[in-house]
Structures are given as structure tokens and as C-alpha cells.
C-alpha positions in Angstrom: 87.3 131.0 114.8 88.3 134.5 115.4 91.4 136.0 115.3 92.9 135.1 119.1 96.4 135.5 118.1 98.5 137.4 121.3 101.6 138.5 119.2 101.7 140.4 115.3 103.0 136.7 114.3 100.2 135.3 115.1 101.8 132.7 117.9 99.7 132.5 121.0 100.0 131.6 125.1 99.9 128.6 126.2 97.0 129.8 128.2 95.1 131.0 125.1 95.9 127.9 123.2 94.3 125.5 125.9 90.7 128.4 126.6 90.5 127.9 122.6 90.9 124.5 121.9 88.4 123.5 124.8 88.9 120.2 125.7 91.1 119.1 128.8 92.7 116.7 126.4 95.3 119.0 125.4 98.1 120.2 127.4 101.1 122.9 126.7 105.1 121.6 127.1 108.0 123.6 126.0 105.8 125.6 123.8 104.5 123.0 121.9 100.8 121.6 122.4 100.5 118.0 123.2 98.2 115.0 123.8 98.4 111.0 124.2 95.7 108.7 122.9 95.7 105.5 124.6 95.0 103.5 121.7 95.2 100.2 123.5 96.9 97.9 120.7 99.4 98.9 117.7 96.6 98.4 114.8 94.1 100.6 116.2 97.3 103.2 117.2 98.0 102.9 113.0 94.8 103.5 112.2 94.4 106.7 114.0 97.6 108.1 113.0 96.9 107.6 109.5 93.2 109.4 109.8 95.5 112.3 111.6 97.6 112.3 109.0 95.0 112.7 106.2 93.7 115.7 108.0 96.5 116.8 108.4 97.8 117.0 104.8 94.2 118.6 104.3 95.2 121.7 106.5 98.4 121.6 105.1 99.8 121.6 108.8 101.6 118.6 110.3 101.9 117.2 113.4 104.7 115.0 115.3 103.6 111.8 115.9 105.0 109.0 118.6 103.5 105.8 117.5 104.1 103.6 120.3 102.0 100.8 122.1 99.7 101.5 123.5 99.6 104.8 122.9 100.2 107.5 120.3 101.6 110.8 121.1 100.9 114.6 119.2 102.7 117.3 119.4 102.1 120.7 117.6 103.7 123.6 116.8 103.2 126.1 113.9 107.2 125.8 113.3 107.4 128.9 111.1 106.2 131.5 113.5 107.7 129.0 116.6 105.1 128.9 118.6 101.8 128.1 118.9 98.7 129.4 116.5 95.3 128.9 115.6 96.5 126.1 113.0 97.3 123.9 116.2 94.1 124.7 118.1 91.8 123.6 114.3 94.2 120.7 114.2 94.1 119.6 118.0 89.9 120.1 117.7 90.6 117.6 114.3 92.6 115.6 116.3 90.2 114.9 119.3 87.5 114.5 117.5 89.1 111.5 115.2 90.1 109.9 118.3 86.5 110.3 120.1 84.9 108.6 117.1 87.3 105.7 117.4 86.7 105.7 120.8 89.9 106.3 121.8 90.7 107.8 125.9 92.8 111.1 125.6 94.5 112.8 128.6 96.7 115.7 128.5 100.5 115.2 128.3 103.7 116.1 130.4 105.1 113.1 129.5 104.6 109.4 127.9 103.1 106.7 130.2 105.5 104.6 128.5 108.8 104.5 130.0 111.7 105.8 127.8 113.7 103.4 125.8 117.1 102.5 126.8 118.3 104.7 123.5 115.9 107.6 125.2 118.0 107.3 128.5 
């Protein structure tokens, strides 16, 4: 991947992150890239996260992760530079493609199809 970084820290727009990562899946919220993954049942929502965890001790870059059924949501952010960086594009390509080989239906993310618990309101 070349270098696409907009800043001398190497964070990038929103608008470059989502041309690079190129896949609608992915969408850009208070600077941080997210997705959900309807994973349909909890097992299957465990599963995935722990394949998106092992690739993601592998890149040495770690995601946030909202385990919840039926979904599971990711959010990135390269937290040392604050923003976003070409880390979270390889990891969000990573990411996709573990859920397409599971099969799981991803959609861009402004918010969680699941409503908010009451502690969350």
C-alpha cells in the first residue's frame, strides 16, 4: 500500500480512509472508522471476534469490539497519532475479509441496530 497519509503523523481524512479501504462496509464516526457485522447468533459473533482478534495481535494494532447479538461492532483508530492511518485501512481490509469468509453481511455504521441498553440511556 503506498504512503496515502494527509498529515506528517501519518493520520488521514475520513475521505481518504474510506477511497483506500474500498469496500462500502466501512464508514467514518467521530474520527474513528467503524463497521457492524450482523453475525446472526452469539456463537458465530464469538467466533468472528476471536479470528479479529488474532489478526489483530498479528498487526500489533487493536480494534474496539461491541459483542452483542446479533451483531458485532469495530471501531478503529490508530490511538497514538489520534486519528486515522493506514494501520486501520490493512486492519479494516483484514477485518472484511474474515467476515466475508464466514459469511457474515457487513454495512457501514452510524450507529448499532441494536437499541441502547437502559445503562446506555
Amino acid at each position: 500500500m503506498a504512503d496515502t497519509a494527509d498529515t506528517a503523523d501519518g493520520r488521514m481524512t475520513s475521505e481518504t480512509f474510506l477511497a483506500e479501504v474500498g469496500t462500502p462496509n466501512w464508514s467514518v464516526v467521530d474520527g474513528r472508522a467503524r463497521a457492524v457485522f450482523a453475525t446472526g447468533t452469539f456463537a458465530t459473533g464469538l467466533h468472528f471476534v476471536a479470528l479479529v482478534g488474532e489478526r489483530a495481535e498479528a498487526a500489533g494494532h487493536h480494534p474496539d469490539l461491541e459483542l452483542r447479538y446479533p451483531e458485532v461492532v469495530v471501531s478503529l483508530v490508530t490511538h497514538d497519532v489520534g486519528g486515522l492511518t493506514t494501520k486501520d485501512v490493512r486492519l479494516a481490509q483484514e477485518i472484511s475479509t474474515v467476515a466475508a469468509g464466514l459469511g457474515i453481511q457487513a454495512r457501514a455504521a452510524g450507529a448499532s441496530a441494536v437499541p441502547p441498553s437502559p445503562a446506555e440511556t
